[in-house]
C-alpha positions as CSV (number, residue, x, y, z in Angstrom):
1,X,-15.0,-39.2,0.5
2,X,-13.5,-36.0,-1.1
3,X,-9.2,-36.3,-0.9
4,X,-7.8,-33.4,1.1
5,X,-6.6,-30.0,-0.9
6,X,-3.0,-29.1,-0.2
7,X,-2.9,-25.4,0.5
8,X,-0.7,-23.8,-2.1
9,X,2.5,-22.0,-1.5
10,X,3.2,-19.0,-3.4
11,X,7.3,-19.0,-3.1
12,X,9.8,-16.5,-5.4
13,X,7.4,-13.8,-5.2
14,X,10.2,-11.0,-4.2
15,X,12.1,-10.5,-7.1
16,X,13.4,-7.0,-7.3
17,X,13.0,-5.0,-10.2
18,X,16.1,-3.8,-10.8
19,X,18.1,-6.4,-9.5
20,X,22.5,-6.4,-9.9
21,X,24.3,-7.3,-12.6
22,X,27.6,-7.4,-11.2
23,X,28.2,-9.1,-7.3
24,X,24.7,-7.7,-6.7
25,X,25.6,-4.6,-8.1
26,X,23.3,-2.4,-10.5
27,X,25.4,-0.9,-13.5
28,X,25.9,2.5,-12.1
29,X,27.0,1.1,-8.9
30,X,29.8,-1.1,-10.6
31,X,31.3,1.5,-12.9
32,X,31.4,3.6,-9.2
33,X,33.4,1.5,-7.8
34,X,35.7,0.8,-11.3
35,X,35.8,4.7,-10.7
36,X,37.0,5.1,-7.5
37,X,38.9,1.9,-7.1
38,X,41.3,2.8,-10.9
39,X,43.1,5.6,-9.0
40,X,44.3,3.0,-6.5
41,X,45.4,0.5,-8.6
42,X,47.2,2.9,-10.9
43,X,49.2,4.0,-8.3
44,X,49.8,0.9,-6.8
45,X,51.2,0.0,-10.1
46,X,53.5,2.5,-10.0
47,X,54.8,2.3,-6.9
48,X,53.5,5.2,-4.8
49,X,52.7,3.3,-1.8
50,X,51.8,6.6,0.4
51,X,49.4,8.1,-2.3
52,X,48.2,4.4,-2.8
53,X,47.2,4.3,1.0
54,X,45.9,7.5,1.4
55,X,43.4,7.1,-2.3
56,X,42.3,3.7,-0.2
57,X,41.0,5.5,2.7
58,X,39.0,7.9,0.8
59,X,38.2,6.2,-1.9
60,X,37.7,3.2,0.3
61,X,34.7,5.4,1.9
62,X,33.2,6.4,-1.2
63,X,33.0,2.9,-2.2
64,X,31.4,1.8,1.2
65,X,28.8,4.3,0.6
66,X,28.1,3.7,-3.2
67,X,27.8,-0.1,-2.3
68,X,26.8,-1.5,1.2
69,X,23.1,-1.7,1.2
70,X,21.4,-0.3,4.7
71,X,17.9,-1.4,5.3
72,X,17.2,-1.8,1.6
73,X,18.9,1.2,0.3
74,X,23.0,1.9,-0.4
75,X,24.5,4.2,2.3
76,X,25.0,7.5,-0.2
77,X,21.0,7.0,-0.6
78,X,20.7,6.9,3.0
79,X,22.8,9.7,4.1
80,X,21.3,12.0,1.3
81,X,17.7,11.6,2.3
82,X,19.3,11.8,6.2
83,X,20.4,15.1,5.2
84,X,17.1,16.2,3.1
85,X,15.2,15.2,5.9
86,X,17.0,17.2,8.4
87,X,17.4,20.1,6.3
88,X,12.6,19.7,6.1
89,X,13.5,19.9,9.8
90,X,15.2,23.0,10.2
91,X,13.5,25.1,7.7
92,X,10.0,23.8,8.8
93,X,9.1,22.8,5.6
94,X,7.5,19.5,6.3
95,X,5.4,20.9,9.8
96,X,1.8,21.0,8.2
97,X,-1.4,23.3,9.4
98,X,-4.9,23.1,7.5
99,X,-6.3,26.3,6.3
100,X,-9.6,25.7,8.5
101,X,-7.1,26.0,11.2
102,X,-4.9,28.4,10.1
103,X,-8.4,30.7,10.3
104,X,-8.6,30.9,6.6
105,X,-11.0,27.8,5.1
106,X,-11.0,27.6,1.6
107,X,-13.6,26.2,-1.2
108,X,-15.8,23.0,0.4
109,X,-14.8,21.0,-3.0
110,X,-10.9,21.9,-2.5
111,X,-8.9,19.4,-0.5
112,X,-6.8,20.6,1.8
113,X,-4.0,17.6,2.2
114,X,-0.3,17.6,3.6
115,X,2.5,15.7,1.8
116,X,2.2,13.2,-0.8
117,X,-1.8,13.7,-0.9
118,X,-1.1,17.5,-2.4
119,X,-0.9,16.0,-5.9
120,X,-4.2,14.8,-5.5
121,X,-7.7,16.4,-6.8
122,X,-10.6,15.1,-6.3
123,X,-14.0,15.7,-9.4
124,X,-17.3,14.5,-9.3
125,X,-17.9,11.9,-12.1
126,X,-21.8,12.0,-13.4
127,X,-23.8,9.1,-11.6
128,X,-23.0,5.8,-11.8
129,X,-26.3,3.5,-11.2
130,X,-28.0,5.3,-8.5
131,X,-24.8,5.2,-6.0
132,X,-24.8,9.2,-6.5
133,X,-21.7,10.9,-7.9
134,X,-18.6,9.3,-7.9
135,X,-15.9,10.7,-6.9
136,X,-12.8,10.4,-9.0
137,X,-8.9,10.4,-7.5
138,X,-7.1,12.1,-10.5
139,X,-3.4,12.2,-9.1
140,X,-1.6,14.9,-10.9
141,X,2.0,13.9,-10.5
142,X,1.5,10.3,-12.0
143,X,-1.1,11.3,-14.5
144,X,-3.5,8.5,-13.0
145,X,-7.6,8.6,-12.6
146,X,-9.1,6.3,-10.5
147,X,-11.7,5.8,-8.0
148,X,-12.3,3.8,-4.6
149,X,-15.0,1.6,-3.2
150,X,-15.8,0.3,0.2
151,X,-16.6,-3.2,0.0
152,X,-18.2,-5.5,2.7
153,X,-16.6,-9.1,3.2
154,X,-16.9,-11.4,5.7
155,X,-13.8,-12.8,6.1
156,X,-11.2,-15.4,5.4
157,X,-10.7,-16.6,8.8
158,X,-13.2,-19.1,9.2
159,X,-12.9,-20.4,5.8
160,X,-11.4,-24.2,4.7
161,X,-8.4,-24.5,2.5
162,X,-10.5,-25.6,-0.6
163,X,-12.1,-22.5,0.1
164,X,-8.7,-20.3,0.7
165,X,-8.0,-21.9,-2.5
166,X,-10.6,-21.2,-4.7
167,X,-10.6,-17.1,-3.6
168,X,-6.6,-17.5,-4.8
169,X,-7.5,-19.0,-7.8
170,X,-10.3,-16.2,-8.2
171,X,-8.4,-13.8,-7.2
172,X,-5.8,-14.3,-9.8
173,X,-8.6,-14.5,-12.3
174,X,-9.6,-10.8,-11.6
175,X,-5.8,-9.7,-12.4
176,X,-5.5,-11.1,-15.5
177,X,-9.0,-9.6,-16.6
178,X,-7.9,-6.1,-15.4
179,X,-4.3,-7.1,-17.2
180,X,-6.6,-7.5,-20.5
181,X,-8.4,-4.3,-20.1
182,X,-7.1,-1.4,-21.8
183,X,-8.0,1.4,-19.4
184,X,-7.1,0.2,-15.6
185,X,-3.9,-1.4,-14.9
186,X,-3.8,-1.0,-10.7
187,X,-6.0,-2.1,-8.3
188,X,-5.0,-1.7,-4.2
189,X,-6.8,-3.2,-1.1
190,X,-6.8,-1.9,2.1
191,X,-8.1,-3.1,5.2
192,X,-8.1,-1.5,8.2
193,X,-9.2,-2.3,11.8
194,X,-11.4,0.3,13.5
195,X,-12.0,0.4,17.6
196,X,-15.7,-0.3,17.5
197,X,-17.4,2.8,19.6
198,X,-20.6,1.5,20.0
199,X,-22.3,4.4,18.6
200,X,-24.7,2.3,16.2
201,X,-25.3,0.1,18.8
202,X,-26.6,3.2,21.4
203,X,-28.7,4.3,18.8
204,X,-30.6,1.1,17.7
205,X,-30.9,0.2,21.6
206,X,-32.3,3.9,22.3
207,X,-35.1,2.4,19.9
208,X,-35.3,-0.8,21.3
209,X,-35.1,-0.6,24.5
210,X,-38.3,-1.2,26.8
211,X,-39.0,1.3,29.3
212,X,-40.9,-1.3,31.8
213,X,-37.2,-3.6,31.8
214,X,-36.0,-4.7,35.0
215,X,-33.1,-2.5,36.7
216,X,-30.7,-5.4,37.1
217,X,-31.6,-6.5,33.6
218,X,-30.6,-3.0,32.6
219,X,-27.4,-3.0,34.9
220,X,-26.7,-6.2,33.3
221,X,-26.7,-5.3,30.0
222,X,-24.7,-2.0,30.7
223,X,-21.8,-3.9,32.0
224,X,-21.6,-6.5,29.6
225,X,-21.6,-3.4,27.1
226,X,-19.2,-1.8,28.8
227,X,-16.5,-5.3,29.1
228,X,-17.9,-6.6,25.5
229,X,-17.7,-3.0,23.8
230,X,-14.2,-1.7,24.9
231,X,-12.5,-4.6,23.1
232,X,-14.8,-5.1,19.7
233,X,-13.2,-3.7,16.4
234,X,-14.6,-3.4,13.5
235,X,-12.9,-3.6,9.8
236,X,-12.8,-1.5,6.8
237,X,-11.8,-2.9,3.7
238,X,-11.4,-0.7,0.1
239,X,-10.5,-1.2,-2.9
240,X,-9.3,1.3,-5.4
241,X,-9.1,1.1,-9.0
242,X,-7.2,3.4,-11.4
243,X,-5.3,4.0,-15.1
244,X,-3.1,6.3,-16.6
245,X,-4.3,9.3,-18.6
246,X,-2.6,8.0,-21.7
247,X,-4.7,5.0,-21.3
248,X,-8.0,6.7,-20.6
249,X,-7.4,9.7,-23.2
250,X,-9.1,7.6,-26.6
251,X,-12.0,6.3,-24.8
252,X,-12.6,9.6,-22.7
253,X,-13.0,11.6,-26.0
254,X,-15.2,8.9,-27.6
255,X,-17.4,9.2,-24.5
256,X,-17.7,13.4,-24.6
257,X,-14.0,14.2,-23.7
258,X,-13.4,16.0,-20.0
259,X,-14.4,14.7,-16.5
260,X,-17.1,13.2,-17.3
261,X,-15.8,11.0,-20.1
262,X,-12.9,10.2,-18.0
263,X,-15.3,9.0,-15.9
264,X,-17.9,7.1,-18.5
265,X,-14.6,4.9,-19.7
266,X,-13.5,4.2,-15.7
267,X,-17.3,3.3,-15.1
268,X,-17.6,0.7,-17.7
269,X,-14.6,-1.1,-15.9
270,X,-16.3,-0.8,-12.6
271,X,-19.7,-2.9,-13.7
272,X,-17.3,-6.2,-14.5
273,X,-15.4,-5.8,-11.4
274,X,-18.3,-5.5,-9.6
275,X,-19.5,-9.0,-10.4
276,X,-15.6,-10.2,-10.0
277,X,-15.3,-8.7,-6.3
278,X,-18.6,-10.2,-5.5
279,X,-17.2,-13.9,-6.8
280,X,-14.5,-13.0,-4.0
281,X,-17.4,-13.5,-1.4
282,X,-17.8,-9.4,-1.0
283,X,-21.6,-8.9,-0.7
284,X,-21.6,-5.4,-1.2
285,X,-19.9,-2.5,-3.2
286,X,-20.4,0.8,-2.5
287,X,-18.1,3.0,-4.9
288,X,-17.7,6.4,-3.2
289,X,-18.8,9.7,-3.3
290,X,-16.9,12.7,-2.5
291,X,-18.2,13.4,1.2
292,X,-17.7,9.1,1.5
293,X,-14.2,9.5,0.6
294,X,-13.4,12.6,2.6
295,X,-15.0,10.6,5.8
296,X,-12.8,7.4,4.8
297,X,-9.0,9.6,4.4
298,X,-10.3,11.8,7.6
299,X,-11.2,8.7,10.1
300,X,-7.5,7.4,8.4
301,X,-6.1,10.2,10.3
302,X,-8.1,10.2,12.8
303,X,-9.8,7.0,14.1
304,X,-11.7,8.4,16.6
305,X,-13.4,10.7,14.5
306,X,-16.0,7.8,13.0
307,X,-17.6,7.5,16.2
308,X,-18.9,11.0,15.3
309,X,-19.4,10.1,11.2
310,X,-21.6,6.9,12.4
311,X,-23.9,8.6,14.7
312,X,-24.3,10.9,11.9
313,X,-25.5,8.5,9.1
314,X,-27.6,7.0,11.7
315,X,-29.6,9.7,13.1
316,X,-29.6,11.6,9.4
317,X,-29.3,9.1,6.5
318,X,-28.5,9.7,3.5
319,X,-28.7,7.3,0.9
320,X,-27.3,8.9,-1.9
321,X,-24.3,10.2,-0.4
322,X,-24.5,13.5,-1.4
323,X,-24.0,15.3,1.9
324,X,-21.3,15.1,4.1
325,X,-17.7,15.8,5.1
326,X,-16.9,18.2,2.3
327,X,-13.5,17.7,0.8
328,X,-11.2,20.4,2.4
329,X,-12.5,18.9,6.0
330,X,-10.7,15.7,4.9
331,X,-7.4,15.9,6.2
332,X,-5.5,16.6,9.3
333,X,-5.8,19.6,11.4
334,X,-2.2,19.7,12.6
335,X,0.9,17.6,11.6
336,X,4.2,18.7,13.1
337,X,7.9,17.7,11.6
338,X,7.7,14.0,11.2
339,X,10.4,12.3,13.3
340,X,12.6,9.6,11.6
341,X,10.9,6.4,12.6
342,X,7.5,7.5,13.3
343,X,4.7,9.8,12.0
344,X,2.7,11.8,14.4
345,X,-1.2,13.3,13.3
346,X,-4.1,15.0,15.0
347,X,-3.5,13.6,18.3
348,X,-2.3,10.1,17.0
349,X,0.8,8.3,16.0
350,X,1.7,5.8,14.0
351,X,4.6,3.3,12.2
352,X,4.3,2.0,8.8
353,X,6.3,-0.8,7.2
354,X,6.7,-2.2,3.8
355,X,5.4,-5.8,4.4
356,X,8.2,-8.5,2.5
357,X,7.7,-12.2,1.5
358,X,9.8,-14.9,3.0
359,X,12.2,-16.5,0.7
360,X,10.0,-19.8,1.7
361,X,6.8,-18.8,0.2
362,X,3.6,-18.0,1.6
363,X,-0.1,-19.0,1.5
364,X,-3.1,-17.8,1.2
365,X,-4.8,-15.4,4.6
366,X,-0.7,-15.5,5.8
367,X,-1.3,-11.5,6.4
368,X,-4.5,-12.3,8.7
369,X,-2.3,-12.1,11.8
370,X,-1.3,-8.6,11.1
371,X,-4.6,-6.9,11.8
372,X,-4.9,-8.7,15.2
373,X,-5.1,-6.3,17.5
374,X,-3.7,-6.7,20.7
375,X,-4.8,-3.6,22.8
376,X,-8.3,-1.7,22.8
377,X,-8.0,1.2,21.1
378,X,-4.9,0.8,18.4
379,X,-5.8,0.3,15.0
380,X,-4.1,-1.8,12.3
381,X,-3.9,-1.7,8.7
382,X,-2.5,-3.6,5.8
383,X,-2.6,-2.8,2.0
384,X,-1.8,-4.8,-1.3
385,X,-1.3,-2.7,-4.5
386,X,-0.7,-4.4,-7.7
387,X,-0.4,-3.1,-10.8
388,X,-0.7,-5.9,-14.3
389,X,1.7,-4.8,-17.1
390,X,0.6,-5.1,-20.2
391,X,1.2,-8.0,-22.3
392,X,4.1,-6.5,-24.0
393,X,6.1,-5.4,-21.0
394,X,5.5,-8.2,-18.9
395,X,7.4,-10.6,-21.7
396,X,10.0,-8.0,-21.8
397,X,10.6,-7.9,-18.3
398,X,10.7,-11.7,-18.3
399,X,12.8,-12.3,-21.1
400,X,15.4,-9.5,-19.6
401,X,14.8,-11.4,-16.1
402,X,15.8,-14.8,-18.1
403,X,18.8,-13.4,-20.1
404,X,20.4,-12.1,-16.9
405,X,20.2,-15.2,-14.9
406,X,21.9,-17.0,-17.8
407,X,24.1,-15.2,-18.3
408,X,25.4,-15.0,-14.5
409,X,25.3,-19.4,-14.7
410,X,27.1,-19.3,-17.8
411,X,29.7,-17.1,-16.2
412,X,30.0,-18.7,-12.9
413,X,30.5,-22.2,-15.1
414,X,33.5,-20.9,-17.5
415,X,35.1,-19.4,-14.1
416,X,35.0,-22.8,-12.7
417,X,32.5,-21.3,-9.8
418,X,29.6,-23.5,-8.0
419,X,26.5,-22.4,-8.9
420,X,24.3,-21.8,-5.7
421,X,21.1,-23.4,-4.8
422,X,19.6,-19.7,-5.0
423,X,21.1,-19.8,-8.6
424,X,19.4,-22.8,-9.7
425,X,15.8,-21.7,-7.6
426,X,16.2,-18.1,-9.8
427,X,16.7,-19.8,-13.0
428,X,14.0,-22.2,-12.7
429,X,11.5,-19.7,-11.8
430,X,12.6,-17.0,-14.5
431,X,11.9,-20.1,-16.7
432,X,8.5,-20.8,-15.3
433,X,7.6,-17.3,-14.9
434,X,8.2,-17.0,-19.0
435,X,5.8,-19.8,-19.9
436,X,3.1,-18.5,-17.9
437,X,3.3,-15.2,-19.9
438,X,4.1,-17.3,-22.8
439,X,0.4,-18.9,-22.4
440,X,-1.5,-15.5,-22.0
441,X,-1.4,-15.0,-18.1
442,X,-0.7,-11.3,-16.5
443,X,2.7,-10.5,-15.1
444,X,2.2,-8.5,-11.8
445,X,4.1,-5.7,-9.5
446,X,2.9,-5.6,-6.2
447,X,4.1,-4.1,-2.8
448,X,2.6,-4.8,0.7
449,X,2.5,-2.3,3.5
450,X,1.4,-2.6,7.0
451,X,0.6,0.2,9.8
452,X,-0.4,0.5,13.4
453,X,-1.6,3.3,14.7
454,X,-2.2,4.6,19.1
455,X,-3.2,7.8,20.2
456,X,0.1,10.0,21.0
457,X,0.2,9.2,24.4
458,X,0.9,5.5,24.4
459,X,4.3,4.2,24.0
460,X,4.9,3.6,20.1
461,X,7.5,1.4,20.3
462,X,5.5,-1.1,22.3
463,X,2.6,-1.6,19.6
464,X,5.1,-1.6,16.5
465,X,7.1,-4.4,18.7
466,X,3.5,-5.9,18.7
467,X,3.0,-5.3,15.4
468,X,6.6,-7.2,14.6
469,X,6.0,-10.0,16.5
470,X,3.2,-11.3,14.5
471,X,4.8,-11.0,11.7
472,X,8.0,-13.0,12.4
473,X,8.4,-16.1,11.0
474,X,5.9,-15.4,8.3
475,X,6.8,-12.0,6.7
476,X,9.9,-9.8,7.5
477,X,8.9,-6.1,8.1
478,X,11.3,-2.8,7.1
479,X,10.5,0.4,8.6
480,X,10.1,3.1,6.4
481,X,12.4,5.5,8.0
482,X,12.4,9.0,7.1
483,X,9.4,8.7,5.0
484,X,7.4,7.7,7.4
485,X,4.6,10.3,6.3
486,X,4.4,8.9,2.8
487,X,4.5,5.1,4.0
488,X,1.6,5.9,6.4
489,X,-0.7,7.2,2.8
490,X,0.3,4.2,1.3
491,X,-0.9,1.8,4.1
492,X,-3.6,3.7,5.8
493,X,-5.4,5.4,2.8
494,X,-7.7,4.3,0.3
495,X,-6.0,6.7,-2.2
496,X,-4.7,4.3,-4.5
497,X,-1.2,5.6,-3.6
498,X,1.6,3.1,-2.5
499,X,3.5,1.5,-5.5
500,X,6.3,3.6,-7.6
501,X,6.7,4.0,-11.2
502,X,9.3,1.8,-12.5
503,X,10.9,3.5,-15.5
504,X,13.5,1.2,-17.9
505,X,12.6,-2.2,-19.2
506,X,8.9,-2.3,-17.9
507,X,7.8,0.9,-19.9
């Protein structure tokens, strides 16, 4: 008789990247503050009480907003965005109309995409093994190529804690293989619930069905279609792989230079992760082709457009993939001003949330509860992006990580201060996290995000209160206010978009 696994906790996985030097404090913040507080002590010094008191009141405020923190940024951060967002507002720069609706289409290959997802183009790459043309996400602003496939897993769920365990451990194999390749450093999943319309159903039981059935058999079947159908979902999972240009520049030109041999050096990447997804328990992966992808960011906007998509594919398939949605059909056909704490889109609305790790740790399926929908006809998503540094900035970042934690015990010891329990939990794991590297594994970034989405008529509030409630007690959730638009790409899209460049000590 086998012994029992213990499920593994993954704990002191939310260490900020730039964390303070000084009392939490990054460098720029603490020479604000010697700044604005040297004024006051100067002049309390020399005994001007009045101007002392009146350079502590404003001052004072400067201060506050240079240093208290408000949902994860300082005030000053806050009320600048406040007032850039407002200022979008006014001068109607951030309402949104496609050019099909507008009454003037453009090019079938040109996308036609409101905010963040203007950066992006979208080339063919040659064929990659008889899945048709790829298509490739080349985001402009970051310099990144990449490209997205829609996989086909069965779950987690129902699965044992030796098995949990062993997709970890698998998992974390497939980073540290994507760490050691020189061409892709990101990889994001996304999976998304869809209200299950029934469409495939009606059309294989318009083939099926017998002609000479009984009529209660038939009215039988109808209404346990009807009770059984209104509550099913369905889920969509992606993944998206992508690399910098630098990265992909050498092996591009050794492969014929241009598209295509951006696409050649992504490709060869692609066949190993194949066989690593498929270790996961994915049975199938489908890498996608330009209509595929303009169906999969068009039903993000819209869910109840794949009713429509499925019927299609069903009645007319196409194996290849090369018909379709064409590109500038992908997006939205109206967005108005997003408000502050919600984002609003083709006769939907939605909340999205950067998902982030208890202080206790976490295990392995924890985010399963997130994509439990609770009402017919909302629709949940949650995505992961990581991104492996290299072997050279990961020790970097951990060394820096280990000086600054020293240094702040040192200090607190000479001072005659107590060092925390948080102290002693940072320092151990800034140790532990440098021997891993030490010993050849990957050092990872990551960020989690979660969305719900209802159609604009519902009460938001409601669902996203839903939406909170299963995540308390395992993950705390911050709303991404006033960049609600943005958050909703990162959590909704299979893009590859969702985790910022961090410039400094991991470059």
């Amino acid at each position: 008789m086998s012994a029992p696994v213990e499920q593994r906790v993954y704990r002191g996985l939310n260490v900020r990247e730039r964390p303070g030097w000084v009392m939490g404090m990054t460098p720029i913040q603490a020479a604000a503050v010697l700044l604005l507080g040297a004024p006051v002590l100067l002049a309390m010094s020399a005994g001007r009480w009045a101007q002392a008191l009146v350079l502590l009141g404003t001052n004072g405020v400067a201060i506050t907003l240079v240093v208290v923190p408000v949902r994860g940024r300082p005030a000053l951060v806050w009320l600048a965005d406040l007032m850039m967002f407002q200022l979008g507002v006014l001068m109607r720069w951030s309402v949104w109309q496609s050019r099909a609706a507008a009454g003037v289409p453009g090019p079938a290959h040109e996308p036609d995409l409101p905010g963040v997802l203007a950066r992006l183009t979208f080339p063919d790459g040659p064929p990659l093994r008889g899945q048709g043309r790829v298509c490739l996400i080349h985001d402009t602003a970051e310099g990144r190529w990449g490209a997205t496939a829609r996989l086909t897993h069965s779950g987690v769920g129902m699965l044992s804690e030796a098995e949990c365990e062993r997709l970890a451990a698998r998992l974390g194999n497939l980073l540290i293989a994507i760490g050691h390749r020189e061409v892709v450093d990101r990889m994001s999943l996304l999976v998304r619930t869809v209200p299950d319309d029934g469409a495939e159903y009606d059309v294989w039981r318009a083939e099926h069905e017998d002609p000479r059935a009984p009529r209660l058999a038939r009215r039988a079947t109808d209404e346990l279609d009807h009770t059984i159908g209104s509550v099913s979902v369905r889920t969509e999972l992606f993944v998206t792989l992508s690399g910098t240009e630098s990265a992909l520049r050498r092996p591009a030109q050794a492969a014929g230079g241009g598209i295509p041999g951006r696409a050649y050096a992504l490709y060869r990447v692609l066949d190993g992760v194949d066989d690593q997804l498929r270790s996961l328990g994915v049975r199938t992966v489908t890498w996608l082709t330009s209509p595929a992808l303009a169906e999969a960011i068009r039903t993000g906007f819209n869910p109840a457009a794949a009713a429509g998509f499925t019927s299609h594919h069903l009645i007319h398939p196409d194996p290849a993939g090369e018909t379709g949605l064409p590109m500038s059909d992908a997006g939205p056909t109206l967005v108005p001003s997003p408000a502050p704490r919600s984002y609003n889109h083709d006769g939907f609305s939605s909340v999205s949330y950067a998902v982030l790790p208890p202080e206790a740790g976490t295990v392995f399926g924890s985010l399963g509860p997130l994509l439990g929908v609770r009402t017919a006809g909302e629709r949940r998503t949650v995505a992961i992006h990581y991104e492996v540094l290299s072997q050279r900035a990961g020790a970097r970042a951990v060394q820096h990580n280990r000086f600054r934690n020293n240094v702040l015990v040192d200090y607190k010891a000479e001072k005659g201060f107590t060092t925390t329990a948080t102290d002693s939990r940072r320092a151990s794991g800034a140790r532990a996290q440098e021997s891993a590297v030490a010993a050849g594994h990957s050092m990872v970034r990551y960020t989690m995000a979660a969305s719900i989405t209802v159609p604009a008529e519902w009460n938001l509030e409601d669902h996203a209160a839903k939406l909170e409630n299963d995540a308390s007690g395992r993950f705390r959730l911050l709303r991404l206010e006033l960049a609600q638009d943005a958050a909703f790409v990162s959590a909704a899209l299979p893009v590859g978009i969702g985790l910022p460049r961090v410039r400094g000590a991991l470059d």
